[in-house]
C-alpha positions, 0 to 999 in steps of 0.5 A: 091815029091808031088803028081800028082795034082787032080780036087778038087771042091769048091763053092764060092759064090754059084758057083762051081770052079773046082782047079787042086790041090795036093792031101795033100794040098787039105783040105787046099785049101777046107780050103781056099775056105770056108773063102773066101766065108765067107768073098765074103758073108760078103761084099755082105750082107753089101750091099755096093758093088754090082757085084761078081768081085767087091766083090771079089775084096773088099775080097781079100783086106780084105783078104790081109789086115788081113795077112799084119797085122799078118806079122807085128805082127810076125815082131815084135814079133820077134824084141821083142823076139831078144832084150829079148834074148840080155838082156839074153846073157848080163846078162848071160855074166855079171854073168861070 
């Protein structure tokens, strides 16, 4: 059972957001903020787009973008590692 959540504060973008959080998920939510503001920063300084919702909007894309593409790197490494363990049973099978 997890803990009664917590106000954890985290800056983003030079402003303070106070999250209620689980205590053990607070360090990845810290985690979670950094990477955020990393990101929200990046964007403001390409100066391109103007305006904290609009950056945070380009973040979370950027964001989602990246994870979408790591889903689908694991999607195939798994379609990979299933027709290697075919190949395996086949040959272990051809051995009998």
């Amino acid at each position: 059972m997890s803990n009664p959540p917590n106000t954890v504060s985290v800056n983003i973008l030079e402003k303070e957001y106070l999250v209620a959080c689980p205590t053990e998920a607070q360090a990845q939510l810290e985690q979670a903020a950094r990477v955020l503001d990393k990101k929200m920063k990046e964007i403001r300084a390409s100066g391109k787009v103007y305006g904290t919702e609009r950056i945070a909007v380009m973040a979370a894309l950027n964001l989602t973008h990246d994870l979408l593409q790591e889903g689908e790197k694991t999607t195939q490494f798994d379609s990979s590692l299933e027709a290697l363990q075919n190949k395996i049973d086949t040959a272990l099978k051809s051995l009998s």
